[in-house]
C-alpha positions as CSV (number, residue, x, y, z in Angstrom):
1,X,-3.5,-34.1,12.2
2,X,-5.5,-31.5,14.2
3,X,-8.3,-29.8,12.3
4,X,-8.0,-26.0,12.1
5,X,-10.6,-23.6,13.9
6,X,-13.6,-23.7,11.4
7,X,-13.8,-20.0,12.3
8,X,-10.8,-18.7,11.5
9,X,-11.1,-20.6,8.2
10,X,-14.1,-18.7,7.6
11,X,-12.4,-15.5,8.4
12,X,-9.7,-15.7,5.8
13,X,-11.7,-16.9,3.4
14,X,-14.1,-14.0,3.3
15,X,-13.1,-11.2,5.6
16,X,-11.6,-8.4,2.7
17,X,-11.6,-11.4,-0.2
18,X,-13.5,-10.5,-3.1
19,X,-12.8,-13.6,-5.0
20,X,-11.6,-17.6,-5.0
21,X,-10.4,-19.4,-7.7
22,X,-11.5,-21.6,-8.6
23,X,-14.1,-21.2,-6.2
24,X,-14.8,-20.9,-2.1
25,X,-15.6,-23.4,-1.2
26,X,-12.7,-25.9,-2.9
27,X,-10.1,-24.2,-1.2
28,X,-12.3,-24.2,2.0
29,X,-12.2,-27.9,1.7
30,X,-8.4,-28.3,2.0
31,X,-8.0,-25.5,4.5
32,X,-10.6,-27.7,7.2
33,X,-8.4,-30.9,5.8
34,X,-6.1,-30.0,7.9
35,X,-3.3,-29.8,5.0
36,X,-0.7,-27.2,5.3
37,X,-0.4,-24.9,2.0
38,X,2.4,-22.9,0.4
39,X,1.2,-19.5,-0.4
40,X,2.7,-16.5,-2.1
41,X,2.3,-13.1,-2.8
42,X,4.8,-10.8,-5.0
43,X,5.6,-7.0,-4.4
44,X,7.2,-5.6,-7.2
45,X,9.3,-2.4,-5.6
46,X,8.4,0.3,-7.6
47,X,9.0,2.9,-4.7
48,X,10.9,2.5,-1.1
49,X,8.2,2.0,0.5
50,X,4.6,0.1,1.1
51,X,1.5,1.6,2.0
52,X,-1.6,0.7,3.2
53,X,-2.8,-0.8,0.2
54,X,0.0,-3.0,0.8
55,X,-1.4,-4.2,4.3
56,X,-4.5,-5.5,3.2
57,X,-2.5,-8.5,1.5
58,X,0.2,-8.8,4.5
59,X,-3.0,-9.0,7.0
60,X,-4.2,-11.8,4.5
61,X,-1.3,-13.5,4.2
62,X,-0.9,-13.6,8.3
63,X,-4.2,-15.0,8.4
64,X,-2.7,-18.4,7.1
65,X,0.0,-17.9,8.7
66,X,-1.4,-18.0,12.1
67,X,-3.3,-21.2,10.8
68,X,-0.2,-22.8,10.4
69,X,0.5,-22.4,6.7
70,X,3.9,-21.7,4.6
71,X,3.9,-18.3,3.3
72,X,6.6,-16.5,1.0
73,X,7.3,-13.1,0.0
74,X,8.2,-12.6,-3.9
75,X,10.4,-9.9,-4.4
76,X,10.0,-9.0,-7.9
77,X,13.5,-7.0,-8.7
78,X,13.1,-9.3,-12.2
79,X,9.5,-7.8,-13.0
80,X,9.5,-4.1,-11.6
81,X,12.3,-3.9,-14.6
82,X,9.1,-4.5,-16.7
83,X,6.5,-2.6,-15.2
84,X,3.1,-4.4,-14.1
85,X,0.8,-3.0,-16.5
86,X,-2.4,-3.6,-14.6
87,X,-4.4,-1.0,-13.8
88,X,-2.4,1.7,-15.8
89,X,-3.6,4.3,-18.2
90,X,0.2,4.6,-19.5
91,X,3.1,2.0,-19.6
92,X,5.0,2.7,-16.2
93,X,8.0,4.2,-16.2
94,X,11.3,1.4,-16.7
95,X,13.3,1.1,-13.7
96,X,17.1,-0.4,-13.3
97,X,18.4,-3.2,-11.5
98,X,19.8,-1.3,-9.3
99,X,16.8,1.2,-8.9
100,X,14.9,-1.3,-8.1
101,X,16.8,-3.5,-5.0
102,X,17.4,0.3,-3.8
103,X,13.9,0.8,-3.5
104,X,13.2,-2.6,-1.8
105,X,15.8,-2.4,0.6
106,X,14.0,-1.7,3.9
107,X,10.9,-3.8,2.8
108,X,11.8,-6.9,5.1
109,X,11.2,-4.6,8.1
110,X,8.2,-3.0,7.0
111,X,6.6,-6.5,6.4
112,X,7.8,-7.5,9.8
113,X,5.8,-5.4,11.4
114,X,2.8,-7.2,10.3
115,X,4.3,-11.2,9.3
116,X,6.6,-13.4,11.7
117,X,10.1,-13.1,10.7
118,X,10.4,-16.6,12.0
119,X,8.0,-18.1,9.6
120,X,8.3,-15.8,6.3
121,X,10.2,-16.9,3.4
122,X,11.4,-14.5,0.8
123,X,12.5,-15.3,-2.5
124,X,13.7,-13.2,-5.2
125,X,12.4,-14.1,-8.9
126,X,15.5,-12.3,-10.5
127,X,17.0,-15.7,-9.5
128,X,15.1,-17.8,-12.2
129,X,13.6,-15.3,-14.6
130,X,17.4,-14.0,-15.1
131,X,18.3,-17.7,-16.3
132,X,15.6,-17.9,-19.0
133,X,16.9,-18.3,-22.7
134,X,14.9,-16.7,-25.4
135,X,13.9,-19.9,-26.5
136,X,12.1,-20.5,-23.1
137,X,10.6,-17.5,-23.4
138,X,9.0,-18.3,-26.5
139,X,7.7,-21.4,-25.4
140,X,6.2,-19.9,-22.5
141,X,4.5,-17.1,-24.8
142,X,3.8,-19.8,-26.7
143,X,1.0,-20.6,-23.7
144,X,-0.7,-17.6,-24.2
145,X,-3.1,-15.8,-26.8
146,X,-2.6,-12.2,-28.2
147,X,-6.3,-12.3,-28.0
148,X,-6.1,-13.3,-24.3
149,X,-4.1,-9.9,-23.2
150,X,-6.0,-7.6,-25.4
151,X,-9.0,-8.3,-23.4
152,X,-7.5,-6.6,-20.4
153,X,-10.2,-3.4,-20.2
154,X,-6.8,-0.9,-19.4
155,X,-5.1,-2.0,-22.7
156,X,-8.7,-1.7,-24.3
157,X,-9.0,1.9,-22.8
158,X,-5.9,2.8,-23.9
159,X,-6.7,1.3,-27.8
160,X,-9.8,3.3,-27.5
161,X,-8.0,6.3,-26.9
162,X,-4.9,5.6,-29.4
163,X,-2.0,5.5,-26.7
164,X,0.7,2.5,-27.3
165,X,1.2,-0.4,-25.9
166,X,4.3,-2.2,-25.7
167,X,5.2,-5.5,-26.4
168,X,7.2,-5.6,-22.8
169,X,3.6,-4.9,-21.2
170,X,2.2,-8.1,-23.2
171,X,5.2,-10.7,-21.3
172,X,4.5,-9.2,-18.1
173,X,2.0,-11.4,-16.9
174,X,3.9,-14.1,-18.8
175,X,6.6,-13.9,-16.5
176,X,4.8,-13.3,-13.3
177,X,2.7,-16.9,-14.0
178,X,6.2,-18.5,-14.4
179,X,7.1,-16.9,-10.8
180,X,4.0,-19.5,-9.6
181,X,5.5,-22.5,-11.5
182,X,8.8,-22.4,-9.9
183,X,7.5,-21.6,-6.5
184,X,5.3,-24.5,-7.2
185,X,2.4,-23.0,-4.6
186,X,-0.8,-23.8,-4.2
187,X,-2.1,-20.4,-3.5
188,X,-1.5,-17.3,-5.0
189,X,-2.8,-13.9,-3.0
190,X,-2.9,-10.6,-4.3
191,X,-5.4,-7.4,-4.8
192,X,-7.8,-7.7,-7.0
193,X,-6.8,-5.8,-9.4
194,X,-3.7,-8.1,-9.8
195,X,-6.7,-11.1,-11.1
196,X,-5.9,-11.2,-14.9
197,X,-1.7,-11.9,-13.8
198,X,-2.7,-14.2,-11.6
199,X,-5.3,-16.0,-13.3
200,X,-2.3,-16.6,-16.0
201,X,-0.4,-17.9,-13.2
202,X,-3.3,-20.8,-12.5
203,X,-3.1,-21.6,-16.2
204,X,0.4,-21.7,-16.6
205,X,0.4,-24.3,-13.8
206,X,-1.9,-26.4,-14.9
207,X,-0.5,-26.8,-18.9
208,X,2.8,-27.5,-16.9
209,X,2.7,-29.1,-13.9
210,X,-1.0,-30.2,-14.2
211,X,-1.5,-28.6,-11.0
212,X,-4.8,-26.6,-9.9
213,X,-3.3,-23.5,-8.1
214,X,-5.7,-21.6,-5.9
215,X,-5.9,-17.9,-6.6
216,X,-7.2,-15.4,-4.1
217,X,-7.9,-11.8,-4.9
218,X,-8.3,-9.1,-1.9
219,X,-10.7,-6.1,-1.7
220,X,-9.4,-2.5,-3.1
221,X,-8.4,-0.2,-0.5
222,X,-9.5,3.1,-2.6
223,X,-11.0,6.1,-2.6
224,X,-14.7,7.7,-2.8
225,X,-14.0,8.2,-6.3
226,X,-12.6,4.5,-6.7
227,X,-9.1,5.5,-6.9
228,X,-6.6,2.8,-5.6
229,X,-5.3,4.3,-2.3
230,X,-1.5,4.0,-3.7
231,X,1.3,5.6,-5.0
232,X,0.6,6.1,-8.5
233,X,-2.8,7.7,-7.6
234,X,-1.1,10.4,-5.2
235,X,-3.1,9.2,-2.3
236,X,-0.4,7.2,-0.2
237,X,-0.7,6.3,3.1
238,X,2.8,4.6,3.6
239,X,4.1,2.0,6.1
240,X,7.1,4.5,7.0
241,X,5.3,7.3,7.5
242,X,5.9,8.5,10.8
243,X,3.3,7.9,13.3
244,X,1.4,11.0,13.7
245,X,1.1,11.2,10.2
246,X,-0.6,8.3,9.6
247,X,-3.5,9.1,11.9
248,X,-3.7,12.2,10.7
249,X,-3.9,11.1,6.7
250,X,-6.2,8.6,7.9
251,X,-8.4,11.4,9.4
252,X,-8.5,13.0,6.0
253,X,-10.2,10.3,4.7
254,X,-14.0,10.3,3.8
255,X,-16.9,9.1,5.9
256,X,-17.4,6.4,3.7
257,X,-14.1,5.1,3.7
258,X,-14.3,4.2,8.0
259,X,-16.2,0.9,7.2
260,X,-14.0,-1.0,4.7
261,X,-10.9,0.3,6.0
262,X,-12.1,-1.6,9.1
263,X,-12.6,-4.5,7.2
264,X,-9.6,-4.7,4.7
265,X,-7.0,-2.6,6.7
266,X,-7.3,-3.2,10.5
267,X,-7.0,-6.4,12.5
268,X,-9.7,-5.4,14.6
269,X,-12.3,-8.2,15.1
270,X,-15.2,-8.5,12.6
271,X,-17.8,-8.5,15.3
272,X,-16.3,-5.3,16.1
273,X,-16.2,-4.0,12.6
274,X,-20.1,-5.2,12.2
275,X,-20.9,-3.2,15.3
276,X,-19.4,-0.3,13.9
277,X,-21.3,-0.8,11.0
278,X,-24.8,-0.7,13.1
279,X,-23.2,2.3,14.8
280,X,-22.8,4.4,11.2
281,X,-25.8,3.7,10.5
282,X,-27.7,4.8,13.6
283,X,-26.2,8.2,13.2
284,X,-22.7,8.3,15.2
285,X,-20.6,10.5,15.1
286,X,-18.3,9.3,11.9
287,X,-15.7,11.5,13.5
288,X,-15.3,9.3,16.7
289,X,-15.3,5.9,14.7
290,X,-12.4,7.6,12.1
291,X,-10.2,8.2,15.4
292,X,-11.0,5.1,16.1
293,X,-9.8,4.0,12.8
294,X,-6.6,6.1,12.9
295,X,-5.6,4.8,16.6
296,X,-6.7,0.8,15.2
297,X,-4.1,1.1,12.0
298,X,-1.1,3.1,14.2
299,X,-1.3,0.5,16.9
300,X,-1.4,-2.2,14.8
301,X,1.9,-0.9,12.8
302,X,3.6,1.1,15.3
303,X,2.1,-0.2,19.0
304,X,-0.4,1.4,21.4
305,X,2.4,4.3,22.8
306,X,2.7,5.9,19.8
307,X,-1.0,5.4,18.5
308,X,-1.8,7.3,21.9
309,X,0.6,10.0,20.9
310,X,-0.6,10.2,17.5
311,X,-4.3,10.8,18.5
312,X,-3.1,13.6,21.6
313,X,-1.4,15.3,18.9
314,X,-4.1,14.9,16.1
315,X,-6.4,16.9,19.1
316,X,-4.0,19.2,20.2
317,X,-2.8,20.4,16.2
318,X,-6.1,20.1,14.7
319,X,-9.0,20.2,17.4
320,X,-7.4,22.6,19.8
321,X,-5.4,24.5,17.1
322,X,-2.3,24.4,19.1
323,X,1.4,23.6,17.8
324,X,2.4,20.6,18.0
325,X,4.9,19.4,21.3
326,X,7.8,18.3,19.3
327,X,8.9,19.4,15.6
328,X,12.0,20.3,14.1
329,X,14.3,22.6,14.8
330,X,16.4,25.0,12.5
331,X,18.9,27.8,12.3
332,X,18.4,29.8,9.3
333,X,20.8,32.3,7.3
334,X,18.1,33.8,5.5
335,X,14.9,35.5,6.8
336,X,12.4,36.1,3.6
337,X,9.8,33.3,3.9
338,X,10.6,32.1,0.6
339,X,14.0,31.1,1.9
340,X,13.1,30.0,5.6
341,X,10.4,27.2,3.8
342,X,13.4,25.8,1.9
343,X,15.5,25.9,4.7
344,X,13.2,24.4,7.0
345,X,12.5,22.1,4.0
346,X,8.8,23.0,4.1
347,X,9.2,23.1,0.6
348,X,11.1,21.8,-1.8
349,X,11.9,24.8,-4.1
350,X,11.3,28.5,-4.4
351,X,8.6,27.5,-7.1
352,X,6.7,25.5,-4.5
353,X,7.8,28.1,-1.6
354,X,5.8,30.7,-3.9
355,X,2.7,28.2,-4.8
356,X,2.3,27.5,-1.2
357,X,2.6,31.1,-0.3
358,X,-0.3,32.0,-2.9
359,X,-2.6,29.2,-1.7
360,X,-2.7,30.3,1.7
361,X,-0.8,27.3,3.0
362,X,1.7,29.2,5.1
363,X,1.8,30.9,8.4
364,X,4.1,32.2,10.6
365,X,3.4,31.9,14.4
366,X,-0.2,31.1,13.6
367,X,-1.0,34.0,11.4
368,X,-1.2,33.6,7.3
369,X,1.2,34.8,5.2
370,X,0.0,36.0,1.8
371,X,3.4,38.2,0.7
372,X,6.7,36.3,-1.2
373,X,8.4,39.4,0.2
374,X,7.3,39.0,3.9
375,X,10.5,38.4,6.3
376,X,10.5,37.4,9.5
377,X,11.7,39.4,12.4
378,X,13.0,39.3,15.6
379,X,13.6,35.7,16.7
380,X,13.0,35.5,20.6
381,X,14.5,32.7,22.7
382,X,11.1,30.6,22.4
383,X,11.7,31.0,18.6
384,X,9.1,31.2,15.5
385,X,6.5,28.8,14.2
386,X,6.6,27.8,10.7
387,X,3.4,26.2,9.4
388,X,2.7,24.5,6.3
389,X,-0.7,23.4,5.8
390,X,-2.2,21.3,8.1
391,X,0.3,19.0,9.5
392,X,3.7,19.9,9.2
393,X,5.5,22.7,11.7
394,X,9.3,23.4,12.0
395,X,10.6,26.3,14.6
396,X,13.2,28.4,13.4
397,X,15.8,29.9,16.0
């Protein structure tokens, strides 16, 4: 059996981690054994699509892959029917069946981008958890405390501050430890505000396969505030985002966010990333290391061509104030700007057509537009700009 590169087990077991179950330095022994692993780690799809928050657990899990260990994707179309409560100041909206495999349909080639397709399993939990009787699921509860849930510090926020909770929320994590009996892994990986399901999984295992599962938990990609970068905080950067966008929402990220995005989000090397670090703090320019940044995620997601094209037209749009090359292109009926944004789907209704409009987010061939009533006039053969705020542009004709 060879042994594994000491320093690439060092890598996954620290770079972005912030914690092991039981501890380091257990798993660190089996990983340098030489022993091949089964990991997991479950998505439940709540939306169509992933986002960078998402990446920082798919660069994980590739890190054992390259290493030669078994990795599977859990699909939770049983669970997103639930609604993970972790991390939410309200229960999260129930989603169908249906809703729900609609959302995760184009999920495989998201994760492709970053996994092997030869080497990834992916399992669906709908398969088992749709089989359960009530009378397993009582003796599964029956493995848990009330008082064990309650101490989540969300469901004591939300006590505090007299919203409900619902008994649903209480068998969530229930069901997710039962995903980690069936698969019958030895590690579990997830973000780490996923710990408390998790955790349940590792107990679950060991009342009933006497089995000590590993549990990993990743590093938050959030905010200056400490906001999850995600979808329910507003702040998405996601997977299908085209390109140019991407950099550009990467851009519009804070100073203090270059450093562990490096760490968490990028597969640039750490030597790089601690060389970055010196080069914050001896006063570079931030700017140049966040295009850096931007090009590291884009190429790593969508290849070097594009990350190129991204960062000329990030300079050309927002350094050199010029319109982009390429946008779309549309022949419109109406000509008052209200109508022309929704035509051009700049906006999404008259209502947002007006709140842009009064916000100063709109201009027409470079200049702003502060008047609902302003229509455009003659249309030449090079056409008219359409701007709305920073990034987007559509010409009409």
């Amino acid at each position: 059996m060879n042994k594994p590169n000491q320093e690439k087990i060092n890598e996954v077991l620290t770079r972005g981690v912030e914690n092991i179950y039981p501890n380091k330095e257990a798993l660190e022994k089996v990983l340098q054994s030489g022993k091949k692993i089964k990991l997991y780690h479950g998505i439940d799809p709540t939306g169509p699509t992933l986002h960078l928050g998402h990446l920082v657990q798919l660069l994980k899990l590739r890190q054992f892959q390259d290493l030669g260990h078994k990795v599977i994707i859990l699909i939770g179309d049983f669970t997103a029917t639930i609604g993970d409560p972790s991390d939410q100041d309200s229960a999260r909206k129930i989603l169908t069946r249906q809703q729900v495999l609609q959302n995760a349909k184009d999920y495989k080639g998201q994760i492709f981008k970053i996994l092997d397709s030869q080497k990834t399993i992916f399992k669906y939990n709908s398969e088992w958890l749709d089989k359960l009787k009530f009378e397993d699921l009582i003796k599964l509860s029956a493995q848990f405390t009330a008082q064990q849930t309650l101490a989540r510090s969300m469901f004591k926020k939300r006590l505090a501050e007299g919203k409900d909770l619902y008994v649903n929320e209480f068998l969530y994590p229930v069901f997710q430890a039962y995903d980690s009996v069936v698969l019958d892994v030895d590690l579990e990986i997830g973000g780490n505000d996923q710990m408390f399901n998790m955790l349940a999984g590792r107990s679950l295992m060991k009342k009933m396969k006497g089995k000590d599962k590993f549990v990993l938990t990743t590093k938050l990609l959030e905010d200056p505030t400490g906001k999850k970068m995600g979808k329910t905080t507003g702040n998405m950067v996601a997977l299908n985002d085209i390109p140019k966008d991407i950099y550009a929402k990467v851009m519009s990220w804070t100073d203090g966010m270059i450093l562990p995005a490096f760490e968490i989000a990028t597969n640039v090397p750490m030597a790089e990333v601690i060389q970055i670090k010196k080069d914050l703090a001896g006063g570079k320019n931030p700017k140049i290391l966040k295009m850096l940044l931007a090009y590291s995620i884009v190429k790593m997601y969508h290849g070097a061509k594009e990350a190129i094209a991204a960062e000329e037209n990030f300079k050309q749009v927002f350094e050199e104030k010029l319109n982009p090359d390429e946008m779309p292109v549309f022949k419109i009926k109406k000509r008052n700007i209200i109508d022309v944004l929704v035509e051009t789907k700049l906006a999404a209704s008259n209502s947002e057509a007006r709140r842009l409009i009064s916000q100063g987010g709109v201009k027409v061939d470079g200049k702003v537009v502060k008047d609902e009533s302003f229509t455009i006039g003659q249309i030449d053969a090079d056409g008219v700009v359409i701007q709305k705020g920073k990034r987007h542009f559509a010409k009409i004709k």
